[in-house]
N, C-alpha and C positions, 0 to 999 in steps of 0.2 A: 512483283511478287504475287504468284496466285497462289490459289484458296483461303478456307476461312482463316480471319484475325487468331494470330494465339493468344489465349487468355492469358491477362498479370492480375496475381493475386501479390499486394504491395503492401507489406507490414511496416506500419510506422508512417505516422500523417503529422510529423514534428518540421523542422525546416530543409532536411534533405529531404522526405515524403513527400510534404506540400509544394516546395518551391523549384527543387530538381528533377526528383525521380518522374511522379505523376504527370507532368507537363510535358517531359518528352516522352515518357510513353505513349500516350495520348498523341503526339505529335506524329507517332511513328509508324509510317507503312506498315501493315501486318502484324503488328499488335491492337491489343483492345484493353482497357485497365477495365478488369471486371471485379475486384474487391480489394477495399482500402480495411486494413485493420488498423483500430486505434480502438483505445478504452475511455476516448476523452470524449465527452458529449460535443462540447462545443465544436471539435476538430472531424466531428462523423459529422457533424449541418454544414462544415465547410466543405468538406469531401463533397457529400451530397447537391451544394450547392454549384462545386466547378465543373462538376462532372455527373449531373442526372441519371443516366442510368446505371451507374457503377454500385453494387452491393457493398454495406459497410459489416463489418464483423468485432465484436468487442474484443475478439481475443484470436491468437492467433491457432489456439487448437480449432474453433469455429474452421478457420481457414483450411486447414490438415484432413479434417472431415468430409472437406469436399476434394479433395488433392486430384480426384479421378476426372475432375470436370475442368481442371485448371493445365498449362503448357510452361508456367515459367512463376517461379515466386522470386520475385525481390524482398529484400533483408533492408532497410531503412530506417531500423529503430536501433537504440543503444546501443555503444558497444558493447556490452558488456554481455548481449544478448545475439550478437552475428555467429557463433558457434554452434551455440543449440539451437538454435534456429535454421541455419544453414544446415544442421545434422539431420535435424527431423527431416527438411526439404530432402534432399538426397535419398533418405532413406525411405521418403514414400513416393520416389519416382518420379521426384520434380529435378528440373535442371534450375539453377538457382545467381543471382546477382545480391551480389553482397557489397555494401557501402562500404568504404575501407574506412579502418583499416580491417582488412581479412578479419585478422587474429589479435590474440595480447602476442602472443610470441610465434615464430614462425614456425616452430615442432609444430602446436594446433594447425596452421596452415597448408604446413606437408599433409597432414594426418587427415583435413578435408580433400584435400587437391588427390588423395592418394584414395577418397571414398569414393567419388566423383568420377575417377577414372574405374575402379572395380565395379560402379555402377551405370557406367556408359554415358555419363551425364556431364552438362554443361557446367561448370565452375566460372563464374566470370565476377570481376572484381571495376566494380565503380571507382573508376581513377580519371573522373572530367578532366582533370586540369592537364591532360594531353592533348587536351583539344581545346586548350585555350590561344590566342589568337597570337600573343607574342611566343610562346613558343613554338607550334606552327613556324612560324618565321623563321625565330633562332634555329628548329632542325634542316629546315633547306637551306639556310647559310653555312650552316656546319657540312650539310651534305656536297652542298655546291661548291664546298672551298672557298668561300668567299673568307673566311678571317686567317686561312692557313692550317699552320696546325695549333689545334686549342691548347692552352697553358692552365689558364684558371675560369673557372666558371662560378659567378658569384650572383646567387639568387635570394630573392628577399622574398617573404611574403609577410608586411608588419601593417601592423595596424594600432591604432591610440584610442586605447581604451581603459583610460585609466577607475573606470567604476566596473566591479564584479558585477555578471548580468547572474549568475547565480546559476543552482542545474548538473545534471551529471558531469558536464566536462570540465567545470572547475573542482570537482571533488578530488578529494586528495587520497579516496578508496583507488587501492591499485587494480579490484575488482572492477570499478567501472571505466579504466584505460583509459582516462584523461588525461586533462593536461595538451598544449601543445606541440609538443614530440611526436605525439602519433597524431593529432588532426591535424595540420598544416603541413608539422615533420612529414606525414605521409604522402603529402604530394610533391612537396621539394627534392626529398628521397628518390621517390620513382622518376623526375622528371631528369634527373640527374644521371640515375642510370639508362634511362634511356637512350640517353646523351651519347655517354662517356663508357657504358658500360662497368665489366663487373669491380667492386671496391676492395681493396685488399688493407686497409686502415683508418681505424675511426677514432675521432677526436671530437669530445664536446664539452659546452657548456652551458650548465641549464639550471637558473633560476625562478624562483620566487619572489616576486615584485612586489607584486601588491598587495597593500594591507589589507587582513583579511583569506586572501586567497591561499587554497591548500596546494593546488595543481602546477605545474611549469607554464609562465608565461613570458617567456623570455629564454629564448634555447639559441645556442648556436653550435652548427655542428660541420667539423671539416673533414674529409674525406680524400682519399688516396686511390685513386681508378688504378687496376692493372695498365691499364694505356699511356699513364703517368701524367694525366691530368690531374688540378687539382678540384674540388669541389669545395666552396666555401658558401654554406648555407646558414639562414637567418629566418624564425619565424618570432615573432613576437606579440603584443598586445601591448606595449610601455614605449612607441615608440613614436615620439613628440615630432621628430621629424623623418617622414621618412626619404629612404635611400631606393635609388632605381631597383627595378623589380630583375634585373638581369643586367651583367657587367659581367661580358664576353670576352677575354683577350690569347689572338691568337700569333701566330709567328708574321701574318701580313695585315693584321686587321683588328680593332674591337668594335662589339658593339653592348649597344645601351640602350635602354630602354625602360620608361617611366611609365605608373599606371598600371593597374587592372585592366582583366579580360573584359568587356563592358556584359557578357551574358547572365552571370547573377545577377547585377541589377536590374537586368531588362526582366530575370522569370521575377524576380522579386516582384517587379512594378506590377507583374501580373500581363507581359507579354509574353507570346507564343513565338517557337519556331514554325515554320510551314511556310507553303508557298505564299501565303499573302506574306509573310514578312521579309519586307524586303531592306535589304540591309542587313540580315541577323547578322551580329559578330562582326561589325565591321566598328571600323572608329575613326575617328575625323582627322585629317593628315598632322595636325598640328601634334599629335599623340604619338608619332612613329616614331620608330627606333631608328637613329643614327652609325650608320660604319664609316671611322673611318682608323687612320694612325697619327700618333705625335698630338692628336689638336681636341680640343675641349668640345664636347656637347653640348655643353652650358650655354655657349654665346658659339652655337651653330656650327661648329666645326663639323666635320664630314661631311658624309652624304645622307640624306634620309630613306630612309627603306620603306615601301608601303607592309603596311603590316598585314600579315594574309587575312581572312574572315576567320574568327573564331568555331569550331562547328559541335558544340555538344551535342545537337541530333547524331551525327555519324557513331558514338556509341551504342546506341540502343540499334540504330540502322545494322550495326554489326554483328548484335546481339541477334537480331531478325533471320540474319542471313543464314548465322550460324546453326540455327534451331530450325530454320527452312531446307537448308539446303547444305548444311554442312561445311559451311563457311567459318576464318580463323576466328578465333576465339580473341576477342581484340584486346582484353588484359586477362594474364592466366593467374592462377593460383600460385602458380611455381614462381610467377615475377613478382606477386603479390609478398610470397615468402623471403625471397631473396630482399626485398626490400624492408623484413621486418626483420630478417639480420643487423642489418645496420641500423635501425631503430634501437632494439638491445644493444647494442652495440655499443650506441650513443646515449643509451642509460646508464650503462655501466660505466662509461667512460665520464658523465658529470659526475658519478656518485662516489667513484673511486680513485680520481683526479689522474687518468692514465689514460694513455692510449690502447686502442685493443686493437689487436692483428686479428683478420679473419682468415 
């Protein structure tokens, strides 16, 4: 990729700021992180400490002020704040990445994806967990025919955590699009349609666990592919033991698969992707996913599949291409919306104890 780095100006230095966004950008050919906005003292000396030459800005009209000096803004703060945010971007001629989820509801998301395009601009929607390492996997199994034809696809993303960490996304303001449903929901959702394609019926169910807690921590949500797969989806917080992360069953084959992607822990620990990292996204054999039929996982039935590298750089890489050189747009608004369908979907459908046809 030549000439100069495009500038990211990156609102929001909170856990997707610090530990996703700014890491691979940074990581990433032809881009440059040139201004981190945060209003938090402590989190502008962290900013300023991982990344020296980067400008900090208290606010993010600071940022806007400068819009004519800048190639690409990231949205990384609140949800409650990706709207008007992503609005302003657009409308002072920035192409713009927004953390999902998009929107509260998918009308907002048509309504950017439809600014975006009247302004010639880039829309791109932060959805890593397609580039996590078991799913990787599961799409060329599915592409390769290795399981048949798919019946039910059964995805977990749970975690035990049974003490409130407190904060916008446990609020129970519908203002601030908490809750479970849409952060977790929202990558279970999209990863499903990816899959399986588009959903013609949604079923869910979604509690309130924990004492204390206003938000959904504990949602399950089942879904109806036009293709006539089924989708049986699970995010949680309350969940003491957990269940494989994908349970695959198709007309020649299932597969399964335990474990996390290992690359959040790794940015967490405060490693880098790039060429000295060698290994990114990979994980030790004893963690692969098993295919086989008839026989248990448990006690080693099948076969083991190496599971591919996980690769979160390749979104930003994509984001690069695109703003370079007019390459695809590797999550769009339009898929972003479509998957905030079934989100409402699957609100209406806990609240109202019904199934909704889409």
């Amino acid at each position: 990729m030549t000439g100069n780095p495009l500038r990211v100006g990156l609102v929001g230095y909170g856990l997707a700021g610090s530990v996703f966004h700014a890491p691979l950008i940074d990581a990433t050919e032809g881009l440059v992180l040139d201004t981190v906005v945060t209003s938090h003292p402590e989190r502008q000396q962290q900013a300023r400490d991982a990344y020296p030459d980067v400008r900090v800005a208290a606010s993010a009209d600071e940022l806007f002020d400068r819009a004519a000096e800048l190639d690409l803004v990231v949205v990384a703060s609140p949800n409650r704040t990706h709207v008007p945010l992503a609005t302003t971007a657009l409308k002072a001629g920035l192409p713009v990445v927004v953390d999902k989820p998009l929107a509260g509801t998918a009308a907002e998301a048509r309504e950017l994806a439809a600014l975006a395009e009247e302004r010639g601009l880039l829309l791109s929607v932060f959805q890593n967990r397609r580039w996590d390492n078991d799913f990787l996997t599961l799409k060329k199994l599915v592409a390769d025919g290795e399981l048949g034809d798919v019946y039910r696809f059964e995805s977990r993303f749970e975690r035990w955590r049974p003490q409130l960490k407190g904060g916008w996304r446990e609020s129970g303001d519908p203002a601030e699009i908490g809750g479970l449903l849409y952060d977790l929901g929202s990558h279970v959702v999209d990863q499903a349609l990816v899959l399986f394609g588009p959903v013609t019926s949604v079923y869910a169910e979604s509690d309130v666990r924990r004492e204390g807690a206003l938000a959904d921590d504990d949602t399950f949500i089942a879904l109806t592919h036009a293709s006539g797969v089924r989708s049986h989806l699970y995010v949680s917080a309350t969940t003491a033991q957990l269940g494989p992360r994908f349970r695959v069953l198709g007309s020649k084959a299932g597969y399964v698969k335990h474990g996390l992607d290992p690359q959040e822990a790794a940015l967490r620990d405060g490693l880098r992707p790039g060429p000295d990292a060698a290994g990114w996204g990979t994980e030790p054999e004893e963690l692969w996913g098993r295919v086989g039929a008839g026989e248990s996982p448990v006690t080693g039935g099948g076969r083991a599949v190496r599971t591919l590298p996980g690769d979160y750089p390749a979104y930003y890489t994509a984001v690069a291409r695109a703003l370079r050189d007019g390459g695809p747009n590797p999550v769009t608004a339009q898929e972003a919306a479509d998957a905030l369908d079934v989100l409402e979907a699957a609100r209406r459908s806990a609240a109202e104890k019904v199934t909704v046809t889409l």
